[in-house]
Each structure stands twice: as structure tokens, then as C-alpha cells.
FIDO-824603 format. One record per residue: residue number from 1; x, z, y of N, C-alpha, C in turn. Coordinates in nm, 2 decimals, padded with zeros to 4 digits. Each point is the difference from the previous one (the first is absolute). Layout:
num: NUM, npx: X, npz: Z, npy: Y, capx: X, capz: Z, capy: Y, cpx: X, cpz: Z, cpy: Y
...
//
This chain:
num: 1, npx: 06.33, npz: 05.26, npy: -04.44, capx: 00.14, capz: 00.00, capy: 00.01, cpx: 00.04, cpz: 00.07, cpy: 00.12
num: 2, npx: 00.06, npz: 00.11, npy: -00.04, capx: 00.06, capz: 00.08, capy: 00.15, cpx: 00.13, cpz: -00.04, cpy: 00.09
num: 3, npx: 00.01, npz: 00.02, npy: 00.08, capx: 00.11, capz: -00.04, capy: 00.10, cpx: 00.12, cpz: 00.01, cpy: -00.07
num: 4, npx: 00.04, npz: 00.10, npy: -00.12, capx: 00.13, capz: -00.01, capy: -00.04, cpx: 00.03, cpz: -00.08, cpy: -00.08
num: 5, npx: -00.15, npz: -00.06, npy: -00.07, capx: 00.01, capz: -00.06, capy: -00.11, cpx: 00.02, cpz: -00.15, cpy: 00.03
num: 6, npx: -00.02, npz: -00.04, npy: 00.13, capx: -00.07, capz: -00.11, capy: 00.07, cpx: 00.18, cpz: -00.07, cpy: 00.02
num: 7, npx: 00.08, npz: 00.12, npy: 00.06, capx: 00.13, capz: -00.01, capy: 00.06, cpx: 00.07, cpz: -00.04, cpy: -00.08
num: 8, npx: -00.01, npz: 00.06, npy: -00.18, capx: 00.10, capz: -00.03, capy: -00.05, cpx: -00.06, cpz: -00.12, cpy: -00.09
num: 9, npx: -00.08, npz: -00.04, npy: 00.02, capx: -00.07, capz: -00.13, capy: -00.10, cpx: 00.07, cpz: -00.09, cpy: 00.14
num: 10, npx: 00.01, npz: -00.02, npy: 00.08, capx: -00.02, capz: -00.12, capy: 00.11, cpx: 00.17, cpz: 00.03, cpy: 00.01
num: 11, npx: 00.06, npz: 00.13, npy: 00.01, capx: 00.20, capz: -00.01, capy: -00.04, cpx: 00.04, cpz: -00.08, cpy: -00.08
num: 12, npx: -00.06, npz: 00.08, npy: -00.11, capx: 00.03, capz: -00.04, capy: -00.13, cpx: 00.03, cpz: -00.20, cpy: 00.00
num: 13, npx: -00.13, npz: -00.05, npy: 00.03, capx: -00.02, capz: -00.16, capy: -00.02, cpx: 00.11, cpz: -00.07, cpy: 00.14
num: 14, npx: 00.02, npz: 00.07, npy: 00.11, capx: 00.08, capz: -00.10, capy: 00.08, cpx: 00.15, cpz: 00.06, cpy: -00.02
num: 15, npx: 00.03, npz: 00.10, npy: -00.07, capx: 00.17, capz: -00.03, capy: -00.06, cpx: 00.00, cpz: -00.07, cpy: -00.13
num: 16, npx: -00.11, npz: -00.02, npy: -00.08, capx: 00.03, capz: -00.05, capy: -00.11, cpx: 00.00, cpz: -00.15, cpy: 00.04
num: 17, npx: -00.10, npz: -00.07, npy: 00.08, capx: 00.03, capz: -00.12, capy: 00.08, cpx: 00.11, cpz: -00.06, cpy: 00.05
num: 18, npx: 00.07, npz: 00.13, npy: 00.07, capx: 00.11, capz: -00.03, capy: 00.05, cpx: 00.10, cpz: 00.00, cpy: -00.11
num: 19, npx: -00.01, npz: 00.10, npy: -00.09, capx: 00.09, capz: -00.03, capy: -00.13, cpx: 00.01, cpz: -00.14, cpy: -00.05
num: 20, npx: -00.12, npz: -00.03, npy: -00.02, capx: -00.02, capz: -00.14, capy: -00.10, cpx: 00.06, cpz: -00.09, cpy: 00.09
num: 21, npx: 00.01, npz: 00.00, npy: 00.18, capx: 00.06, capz: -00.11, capy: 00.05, cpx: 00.15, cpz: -00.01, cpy: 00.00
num: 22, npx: 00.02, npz: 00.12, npy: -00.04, capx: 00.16, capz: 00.04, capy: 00.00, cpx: 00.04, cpz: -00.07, cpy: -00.12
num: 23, npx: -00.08, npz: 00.05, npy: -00.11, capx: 00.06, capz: -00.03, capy: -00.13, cpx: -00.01, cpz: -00.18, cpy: -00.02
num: 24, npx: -00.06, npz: -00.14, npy: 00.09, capx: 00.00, capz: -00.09, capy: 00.00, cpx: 00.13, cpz: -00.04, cpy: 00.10
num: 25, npx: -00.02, npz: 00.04, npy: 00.11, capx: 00.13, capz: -00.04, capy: 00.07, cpx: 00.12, cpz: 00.06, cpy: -00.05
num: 26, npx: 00.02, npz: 00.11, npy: -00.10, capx: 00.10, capz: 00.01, capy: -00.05, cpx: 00.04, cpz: -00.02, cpy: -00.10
num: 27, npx: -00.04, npz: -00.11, npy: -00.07, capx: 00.00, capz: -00.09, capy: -00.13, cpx: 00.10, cpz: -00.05, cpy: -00.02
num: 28, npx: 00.04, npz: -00.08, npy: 00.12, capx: 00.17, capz: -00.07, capy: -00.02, cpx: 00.11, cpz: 00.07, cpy: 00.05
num: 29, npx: 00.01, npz: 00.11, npy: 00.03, capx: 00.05, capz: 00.13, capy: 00.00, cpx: 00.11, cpz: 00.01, cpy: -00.16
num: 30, npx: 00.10, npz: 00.02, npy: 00.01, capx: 00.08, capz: 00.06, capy: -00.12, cpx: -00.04, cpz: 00.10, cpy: -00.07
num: 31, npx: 00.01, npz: 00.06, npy: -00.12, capx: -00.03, capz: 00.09, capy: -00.06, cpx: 00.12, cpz: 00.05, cpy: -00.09
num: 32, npx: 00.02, npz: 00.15, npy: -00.01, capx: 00.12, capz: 00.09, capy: -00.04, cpx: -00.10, cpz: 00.10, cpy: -00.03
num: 33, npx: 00.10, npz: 00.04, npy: -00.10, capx: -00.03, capz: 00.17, capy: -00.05, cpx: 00.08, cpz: 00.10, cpy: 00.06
num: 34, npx: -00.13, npz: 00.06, npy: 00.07, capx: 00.04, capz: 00.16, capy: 00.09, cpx: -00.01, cpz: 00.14, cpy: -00.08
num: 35, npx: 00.04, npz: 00.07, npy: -00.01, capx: -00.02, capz: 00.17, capy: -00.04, cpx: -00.05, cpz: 00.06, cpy: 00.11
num: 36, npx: -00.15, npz: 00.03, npy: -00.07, capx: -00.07, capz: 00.10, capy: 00.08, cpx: 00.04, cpz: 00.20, cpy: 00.02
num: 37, npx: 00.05, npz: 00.02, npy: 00.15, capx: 00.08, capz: 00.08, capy: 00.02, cpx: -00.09, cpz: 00.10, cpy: 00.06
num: 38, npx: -00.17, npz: 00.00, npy: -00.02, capx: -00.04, capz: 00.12, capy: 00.05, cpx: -00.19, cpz: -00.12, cpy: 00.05
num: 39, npx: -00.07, npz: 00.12, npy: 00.00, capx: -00.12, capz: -00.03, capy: 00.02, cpx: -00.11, cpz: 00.11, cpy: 00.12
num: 40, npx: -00.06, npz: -00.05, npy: 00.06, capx: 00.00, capz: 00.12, capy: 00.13, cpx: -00.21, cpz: -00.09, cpy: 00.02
num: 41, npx: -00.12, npz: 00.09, npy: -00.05, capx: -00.08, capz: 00.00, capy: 00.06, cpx: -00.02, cpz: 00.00, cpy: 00.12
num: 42, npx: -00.09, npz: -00.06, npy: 00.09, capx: -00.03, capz: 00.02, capy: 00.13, cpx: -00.17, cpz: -00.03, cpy: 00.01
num: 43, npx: -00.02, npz: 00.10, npy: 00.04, capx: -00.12, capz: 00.03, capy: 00.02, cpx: -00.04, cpz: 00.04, cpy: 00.13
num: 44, npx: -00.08, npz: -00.15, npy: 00.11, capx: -00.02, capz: 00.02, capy: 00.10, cpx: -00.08, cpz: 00.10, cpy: 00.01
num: 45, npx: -00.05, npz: 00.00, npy: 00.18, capx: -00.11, capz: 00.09, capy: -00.01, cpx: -00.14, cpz: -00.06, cpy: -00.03
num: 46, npx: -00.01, npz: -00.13, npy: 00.02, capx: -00.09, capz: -00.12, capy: 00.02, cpx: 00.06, cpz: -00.14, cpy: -00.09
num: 47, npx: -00.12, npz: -00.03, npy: -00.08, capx: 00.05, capz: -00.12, capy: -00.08, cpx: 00.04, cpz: 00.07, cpy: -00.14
num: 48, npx: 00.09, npz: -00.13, npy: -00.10, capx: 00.06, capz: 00.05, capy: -00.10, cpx: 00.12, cpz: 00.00, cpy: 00.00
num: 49, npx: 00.00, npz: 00.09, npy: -00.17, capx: 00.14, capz: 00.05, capy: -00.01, cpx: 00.07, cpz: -00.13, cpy: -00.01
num: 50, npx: 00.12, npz: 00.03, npy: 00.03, capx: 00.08, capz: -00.12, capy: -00.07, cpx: 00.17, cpz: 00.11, cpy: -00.06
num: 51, npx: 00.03, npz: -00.09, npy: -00.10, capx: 00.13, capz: 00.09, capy: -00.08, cpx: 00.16, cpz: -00.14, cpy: 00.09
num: 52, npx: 00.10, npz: 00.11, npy: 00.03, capx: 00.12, capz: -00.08, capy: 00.05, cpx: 00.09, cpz: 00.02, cpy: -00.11
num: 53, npx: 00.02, npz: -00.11, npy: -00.02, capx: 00.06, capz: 00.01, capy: -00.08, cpx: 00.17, cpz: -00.07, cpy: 00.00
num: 54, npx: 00.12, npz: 00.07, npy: -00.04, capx: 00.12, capz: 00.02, capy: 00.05, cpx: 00.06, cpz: -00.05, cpy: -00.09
num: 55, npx: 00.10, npz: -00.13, npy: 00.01, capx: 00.08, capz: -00.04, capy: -00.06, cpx: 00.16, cpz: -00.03, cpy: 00.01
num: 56, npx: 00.12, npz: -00.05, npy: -00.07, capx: 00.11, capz: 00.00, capy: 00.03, cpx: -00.01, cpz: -00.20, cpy: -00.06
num: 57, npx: 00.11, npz: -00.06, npy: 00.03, capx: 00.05, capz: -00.12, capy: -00.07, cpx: 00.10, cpz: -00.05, cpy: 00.01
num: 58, npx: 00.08, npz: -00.06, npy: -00.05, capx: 00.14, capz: -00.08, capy: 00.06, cpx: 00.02, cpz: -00.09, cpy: 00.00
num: 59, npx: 00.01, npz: -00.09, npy: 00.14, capx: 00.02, capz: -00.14, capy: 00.01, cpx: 00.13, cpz: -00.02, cpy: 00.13
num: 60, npx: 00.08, npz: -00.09, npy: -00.15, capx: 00.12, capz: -00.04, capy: 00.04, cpx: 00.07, cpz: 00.10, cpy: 00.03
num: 61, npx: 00.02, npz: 00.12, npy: -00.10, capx: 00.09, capz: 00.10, capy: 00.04, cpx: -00.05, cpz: 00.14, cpy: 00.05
num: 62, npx: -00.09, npz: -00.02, npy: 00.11, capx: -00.04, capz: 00.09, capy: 00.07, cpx: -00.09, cpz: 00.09, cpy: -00.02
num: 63, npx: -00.04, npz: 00.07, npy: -00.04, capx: -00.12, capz: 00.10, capy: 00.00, cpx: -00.10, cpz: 00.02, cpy: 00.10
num: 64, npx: -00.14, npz: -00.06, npy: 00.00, capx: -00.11, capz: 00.00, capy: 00.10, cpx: -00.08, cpz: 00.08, cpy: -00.04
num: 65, npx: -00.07, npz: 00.13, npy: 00.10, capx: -00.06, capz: 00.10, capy: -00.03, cpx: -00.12, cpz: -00.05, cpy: 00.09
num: 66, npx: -00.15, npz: 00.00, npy: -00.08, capx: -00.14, capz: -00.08, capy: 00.06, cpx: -00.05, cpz: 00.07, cpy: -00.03
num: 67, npx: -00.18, npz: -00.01, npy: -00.01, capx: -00.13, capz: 00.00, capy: -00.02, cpx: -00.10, cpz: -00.07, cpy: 00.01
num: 68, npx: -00.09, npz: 00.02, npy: -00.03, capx: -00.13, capz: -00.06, capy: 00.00, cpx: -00.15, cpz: 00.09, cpy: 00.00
num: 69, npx: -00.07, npz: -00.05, npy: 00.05, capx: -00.11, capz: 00.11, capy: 00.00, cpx: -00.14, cpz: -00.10, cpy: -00.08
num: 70, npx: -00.06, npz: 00.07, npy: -00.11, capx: -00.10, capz: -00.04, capy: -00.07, cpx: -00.12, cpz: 00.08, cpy: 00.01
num: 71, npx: -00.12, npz: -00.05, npy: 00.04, capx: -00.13, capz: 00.04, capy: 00.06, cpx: -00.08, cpz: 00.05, cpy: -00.09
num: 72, npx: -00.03, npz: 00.10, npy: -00.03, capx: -00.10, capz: 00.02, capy: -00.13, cpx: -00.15, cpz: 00.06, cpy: 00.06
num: 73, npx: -00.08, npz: -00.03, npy: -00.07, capx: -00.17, capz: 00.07, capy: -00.01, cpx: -00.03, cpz: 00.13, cpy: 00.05
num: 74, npx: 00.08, npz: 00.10, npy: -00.08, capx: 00.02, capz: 00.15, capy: -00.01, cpx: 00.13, cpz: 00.07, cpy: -00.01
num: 75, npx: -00.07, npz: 00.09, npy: 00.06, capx: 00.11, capz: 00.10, capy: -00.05, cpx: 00.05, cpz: 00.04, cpy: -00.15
num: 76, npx: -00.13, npz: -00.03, npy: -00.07, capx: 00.06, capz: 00.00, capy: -00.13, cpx: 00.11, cpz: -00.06, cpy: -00.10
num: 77, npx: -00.06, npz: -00.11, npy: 00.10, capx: 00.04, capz: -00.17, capy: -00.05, cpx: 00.17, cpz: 00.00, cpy: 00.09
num: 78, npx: 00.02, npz: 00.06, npy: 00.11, capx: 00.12, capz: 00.01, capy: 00.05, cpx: 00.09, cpz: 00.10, cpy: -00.09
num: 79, npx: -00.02, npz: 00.13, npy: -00.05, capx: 00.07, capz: 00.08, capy: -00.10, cpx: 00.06, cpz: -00.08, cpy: -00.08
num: 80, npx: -00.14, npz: -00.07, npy: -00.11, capx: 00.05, capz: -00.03, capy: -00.09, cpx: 00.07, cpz: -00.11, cpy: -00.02
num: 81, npx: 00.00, npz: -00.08, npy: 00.10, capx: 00.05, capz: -00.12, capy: 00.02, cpx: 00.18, cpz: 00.07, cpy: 00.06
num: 82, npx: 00.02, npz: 00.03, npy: 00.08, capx: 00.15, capz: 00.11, capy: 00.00, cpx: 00.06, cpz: 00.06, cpy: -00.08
num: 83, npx: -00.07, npz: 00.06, npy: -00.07, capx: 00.02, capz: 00.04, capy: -00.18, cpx: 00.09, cpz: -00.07, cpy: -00.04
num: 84, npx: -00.11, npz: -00.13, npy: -00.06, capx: 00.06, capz: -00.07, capy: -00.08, cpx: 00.17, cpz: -00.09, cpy: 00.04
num: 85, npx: 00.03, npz: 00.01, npy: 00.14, capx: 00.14, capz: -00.01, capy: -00.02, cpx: 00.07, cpz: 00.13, cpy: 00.01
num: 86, npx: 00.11, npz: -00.03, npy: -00.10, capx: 00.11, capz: 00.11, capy: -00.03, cpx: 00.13, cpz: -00.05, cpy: 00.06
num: 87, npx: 00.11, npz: 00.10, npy: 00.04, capx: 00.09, capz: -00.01, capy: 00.06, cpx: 00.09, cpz: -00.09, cpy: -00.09
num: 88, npx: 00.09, npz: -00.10, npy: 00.07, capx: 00.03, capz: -00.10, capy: -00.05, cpx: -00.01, cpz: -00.10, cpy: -00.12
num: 89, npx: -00.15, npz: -00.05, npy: 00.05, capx: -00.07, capz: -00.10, capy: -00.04, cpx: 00.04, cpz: -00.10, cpy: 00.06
num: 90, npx: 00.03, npz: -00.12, npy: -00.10, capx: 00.01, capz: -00.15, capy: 00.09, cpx: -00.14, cpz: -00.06, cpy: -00.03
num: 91, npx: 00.00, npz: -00.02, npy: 00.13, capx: -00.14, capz: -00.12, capy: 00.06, cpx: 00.08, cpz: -00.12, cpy: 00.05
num: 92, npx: -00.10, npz: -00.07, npy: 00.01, capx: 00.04, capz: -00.13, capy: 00.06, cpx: -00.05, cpz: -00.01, cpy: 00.10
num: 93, npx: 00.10, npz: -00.06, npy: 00.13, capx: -00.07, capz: 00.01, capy: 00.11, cpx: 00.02, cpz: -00.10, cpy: 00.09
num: 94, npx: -00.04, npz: -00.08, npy: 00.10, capx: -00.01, capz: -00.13, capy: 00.07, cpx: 00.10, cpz: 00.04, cpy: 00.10
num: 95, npx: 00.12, npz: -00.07, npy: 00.04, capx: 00.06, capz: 00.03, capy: 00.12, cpx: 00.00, cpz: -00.13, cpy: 00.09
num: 96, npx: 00.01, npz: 00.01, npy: 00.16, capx: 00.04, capz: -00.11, capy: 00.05, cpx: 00.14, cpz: -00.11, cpy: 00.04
num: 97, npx: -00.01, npz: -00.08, npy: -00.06, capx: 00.12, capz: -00.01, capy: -00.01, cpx: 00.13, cpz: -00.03, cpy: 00.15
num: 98, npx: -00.12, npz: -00.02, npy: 00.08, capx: 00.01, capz: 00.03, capy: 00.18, cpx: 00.08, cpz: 00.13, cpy: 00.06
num: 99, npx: -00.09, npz: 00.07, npy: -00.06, capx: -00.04, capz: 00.13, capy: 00.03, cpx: 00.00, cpz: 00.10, cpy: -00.15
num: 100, npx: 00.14, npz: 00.03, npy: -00.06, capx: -00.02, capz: 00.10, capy: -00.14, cpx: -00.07, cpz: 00.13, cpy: 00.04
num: 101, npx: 00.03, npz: 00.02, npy: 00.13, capx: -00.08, capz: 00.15, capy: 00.05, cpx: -00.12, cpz: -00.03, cpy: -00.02
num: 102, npx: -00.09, npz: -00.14, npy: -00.01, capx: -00.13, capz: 00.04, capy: -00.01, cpx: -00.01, cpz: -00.01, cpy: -00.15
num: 103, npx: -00.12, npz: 00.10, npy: -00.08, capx: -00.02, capz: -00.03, capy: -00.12, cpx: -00.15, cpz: 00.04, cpy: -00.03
num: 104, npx: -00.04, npz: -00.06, npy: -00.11, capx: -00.17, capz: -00.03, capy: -00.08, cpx: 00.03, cpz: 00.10, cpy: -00.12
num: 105, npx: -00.10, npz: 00.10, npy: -00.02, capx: -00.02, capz: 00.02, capy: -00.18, cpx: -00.12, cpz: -00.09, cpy: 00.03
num: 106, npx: -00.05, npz: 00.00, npy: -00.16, capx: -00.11, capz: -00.03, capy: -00.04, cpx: -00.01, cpz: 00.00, cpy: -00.12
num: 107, npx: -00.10, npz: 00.06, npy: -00.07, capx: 00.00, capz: 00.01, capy: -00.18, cpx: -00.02, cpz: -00.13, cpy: -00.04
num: 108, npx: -00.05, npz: -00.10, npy: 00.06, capx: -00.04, capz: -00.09, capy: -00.07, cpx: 00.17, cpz: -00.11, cpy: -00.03
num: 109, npx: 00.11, npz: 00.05, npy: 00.05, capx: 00.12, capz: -00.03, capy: -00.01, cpx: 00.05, cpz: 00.08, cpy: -00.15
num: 110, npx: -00.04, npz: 00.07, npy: -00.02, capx: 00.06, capz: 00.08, capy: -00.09, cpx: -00.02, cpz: -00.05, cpy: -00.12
//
């Protein structure tokens, strides 16, 4: 296993970690349907890709413009996974109800 491979196997598992602890503490979190307003690869130089992904929503009136960033394996796996959303798609997505600026995707919501 080479040094690049090493980087993004050991990225890869502590954002997805971090994901999974997100996606428990944000359980009792509200959930609304957002329109996905754009999708933007990022591809460090070290580690994995992860896809950001850009949404809109309206609560109580107002229009709140977010994101979220989702960690993937590859760069393949990052394309395709960006792909598959299309411009104004509703997703479902976790907001806080503290804090509407902070927000969760997660497919497993969907």
C-alpha cells in the first residue's frame, strides 16, 4: 500500500467517522426539503475527495443558502456521486433548530 493510497484509506475512514457522529447528534435536528443549487468536487492534494454540495431552503419565510460536504473513496466515486444530483432537486436535509445556518445532508434521510 503506497503513501497515497495509505492517505486516502486513513481520510477517507476519519470523515466518514466524523460523518456518522454528525448524522447521530443530528437526529433530533428538524428536517425540510432543500433544492440542490449546485455541486462543486474538491479534491485535496492529500486524503479524499469529498463532493460539496449546495443547497437553498425556506424557513419561516426566509430563504437560507447552505452546504454540506460528503466524503467519498474516489475520485470516481466523487463524479459520480455529483452527477447524480441535478439542478433543483429536493433533498431532505437536517437543520438546527438553534442554529438554521447549521445544516446535515445525508442519503440515509432521503
Amino acid at each position: 500500500m503506497g503513501f497515497g493510497v495509505a492517505d486516502l484509506v486513513v481520510t477517507y475512514f476519519l470523515k466518514s467517522t466524523v460523518r456518522a457522529f454528525l448524522y447521530v447528534m443530528s437526529s433530533g435536528w428538524e428536517r425540510t426539503t432543500a433544492i440542490v443549487t449546485g455541486q462543486v468536487i474538491l479534491e485535496p492534494f492529500l486524503g479524499c475527495p469529498s463532493v460539496k454540495l449546495c443547497y437553498k431552503f425556506d424557513l419561516n419565510g426566509q430563504v437560507i443558502n447552505s452546504w454540506n460536504k460528503v466524503p467519498l473513496p474516489t475520485m470516481y466515486d466523487a463524479r459520480t456521486y455529483a452527477a447524480s444530483f441535478s439542478h433543483n432537486m429536493p433533498r431532505i436535509i437536517r437543520v438546527n433548530p438553534k442554529n438554521p445556518q447549521e445544516t446535515r445532508f445525508f442519503e440515509l434521510d432521503q
